[in-house]
matplotlib code that plots the C-alpha trace (Angstrom):
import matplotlib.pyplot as plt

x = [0.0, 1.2, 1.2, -1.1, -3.2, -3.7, -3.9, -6.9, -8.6, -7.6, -9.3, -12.6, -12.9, -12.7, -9.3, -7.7, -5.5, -2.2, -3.4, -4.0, -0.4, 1.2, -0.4, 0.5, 4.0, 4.2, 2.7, 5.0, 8.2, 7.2, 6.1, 9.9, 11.5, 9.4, 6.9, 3.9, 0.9, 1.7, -1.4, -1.8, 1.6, 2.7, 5.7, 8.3, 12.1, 13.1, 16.1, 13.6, 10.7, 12.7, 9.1, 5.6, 2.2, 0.6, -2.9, -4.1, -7.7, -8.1, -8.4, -9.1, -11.4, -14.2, -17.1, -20.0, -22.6, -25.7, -23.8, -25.7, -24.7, -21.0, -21.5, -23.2, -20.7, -17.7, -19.4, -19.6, -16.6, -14.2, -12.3, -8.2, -5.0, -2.3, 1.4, 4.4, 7.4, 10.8, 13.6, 17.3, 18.7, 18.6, 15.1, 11.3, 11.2, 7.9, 7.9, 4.2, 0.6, -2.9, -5.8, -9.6, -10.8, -14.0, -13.5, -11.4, -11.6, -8.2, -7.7, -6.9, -7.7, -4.2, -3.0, -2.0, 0.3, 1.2, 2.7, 3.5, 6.1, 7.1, 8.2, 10.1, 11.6, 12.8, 13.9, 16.3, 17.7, 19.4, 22.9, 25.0, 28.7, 31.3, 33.2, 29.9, 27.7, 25.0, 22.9, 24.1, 21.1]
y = [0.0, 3.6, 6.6, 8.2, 4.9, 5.2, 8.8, 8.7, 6.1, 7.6, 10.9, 8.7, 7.9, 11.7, 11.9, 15.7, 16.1, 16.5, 13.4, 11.3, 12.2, 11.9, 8.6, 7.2, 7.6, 6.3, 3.1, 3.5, 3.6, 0.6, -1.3, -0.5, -1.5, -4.8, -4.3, -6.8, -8.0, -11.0, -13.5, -16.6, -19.0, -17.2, -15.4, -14.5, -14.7, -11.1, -10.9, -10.5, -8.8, -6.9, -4.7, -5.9, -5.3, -8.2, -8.3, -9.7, -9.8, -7.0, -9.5, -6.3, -4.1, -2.7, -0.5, 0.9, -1.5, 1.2, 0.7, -2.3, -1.5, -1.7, -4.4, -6.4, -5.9, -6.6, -9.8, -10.5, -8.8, -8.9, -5.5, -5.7, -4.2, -3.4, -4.4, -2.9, -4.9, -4.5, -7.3, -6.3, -9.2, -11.5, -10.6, -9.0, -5.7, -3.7, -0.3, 1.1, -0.3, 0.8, -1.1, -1.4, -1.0, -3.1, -5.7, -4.0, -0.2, -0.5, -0.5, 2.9, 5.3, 6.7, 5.0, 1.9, 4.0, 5.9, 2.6, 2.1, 5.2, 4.6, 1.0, 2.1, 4.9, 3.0, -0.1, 2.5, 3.9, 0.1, 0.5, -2.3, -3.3, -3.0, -6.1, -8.9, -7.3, -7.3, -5.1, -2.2, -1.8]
z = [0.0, -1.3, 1.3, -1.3, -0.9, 2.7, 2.5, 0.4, 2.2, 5.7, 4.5, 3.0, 6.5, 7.6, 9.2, 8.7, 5.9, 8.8, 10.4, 7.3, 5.8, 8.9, 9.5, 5.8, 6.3, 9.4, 7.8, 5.2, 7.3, 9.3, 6.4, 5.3, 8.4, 7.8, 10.4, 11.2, 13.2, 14.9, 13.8, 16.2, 16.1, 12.9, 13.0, 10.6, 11.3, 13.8, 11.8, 8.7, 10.7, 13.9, 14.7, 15.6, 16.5, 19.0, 19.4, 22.6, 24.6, 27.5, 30.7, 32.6, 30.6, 32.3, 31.3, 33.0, 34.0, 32.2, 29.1, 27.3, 24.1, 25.0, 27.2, 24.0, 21.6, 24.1, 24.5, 20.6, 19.5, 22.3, 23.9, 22.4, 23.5, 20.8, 21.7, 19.8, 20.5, 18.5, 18.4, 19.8, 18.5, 22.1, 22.8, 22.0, 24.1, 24.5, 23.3, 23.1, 24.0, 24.3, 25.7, 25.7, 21.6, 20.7, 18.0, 15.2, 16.7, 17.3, 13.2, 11.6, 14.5, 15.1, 18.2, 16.1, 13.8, 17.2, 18.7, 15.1, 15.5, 18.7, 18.0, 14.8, 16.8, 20.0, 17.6, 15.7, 19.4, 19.9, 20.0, 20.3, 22.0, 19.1, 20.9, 21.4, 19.4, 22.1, 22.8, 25.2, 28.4]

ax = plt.figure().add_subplot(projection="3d")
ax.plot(x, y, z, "-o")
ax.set_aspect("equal")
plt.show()
């Protein structure tokens, strides 16, 4: 997907023109770095795929018990939390999450491309010893 691809369709969807651009490169730059969303058992190799997005169930989330609508579609849809993670070559560290989006709210509403930047970010900030090769703490 093109920056001017997501663009458009972010901006379909009504996002401002700074947020939509800002957003599509962000996608862009971690589609480069070879970003993914970790689906079930699957993952590629991190030396191939160093930055990721997990997608796990919210244990804890809680909503307010006058809220039947929300309560109906947490039931049917599930409530999500987004994980960035990056590789520094001995393990997967966390970088960003964000918790409590109903079924797939947690698609295309900025917080995923902000843990998207973060991770991309903090994953560039490794440094590593010149003599092992490991990386520094």
């Amino acid at each position: 997907m093109t920056v001017q691809s997501t663009y458009k369709r972010l901006r379909s969807k009504g996002w401002r023109a700074a947020a939509a651009m800002h957003n599509a490169r962000t996608l862009a730059a971690w589609n480069a770095a070879g970003g993914y969303v970790k689906d079930g058992n699957h993952s590629p190799d991190p030396d191939d795929a160093p930055i990721r997005l997990r997608i796990e169930p919210d244990m804890d989330a809680q909503w307010d018990a006058d809220d039947k609508e929300f309560a109906r579609r947490a039931d049917r849809e599930g409530v999500w939390g987004i994980i960035g993670e990056y590789w520094n070559g001995e393990q997967w560290v966390h970088a960003d999450s964000c918790w409590g989006f109903l079924g797939d709210d947690l698609q295309d509403n900025g917080y995923d491309t902000d843990i998207m930047a973060s991770t991309v970010e903090q994953w560039l900030a490794v440094t590593y010893c010149p003599t092992c090769k490991r990386p520094n703490k």
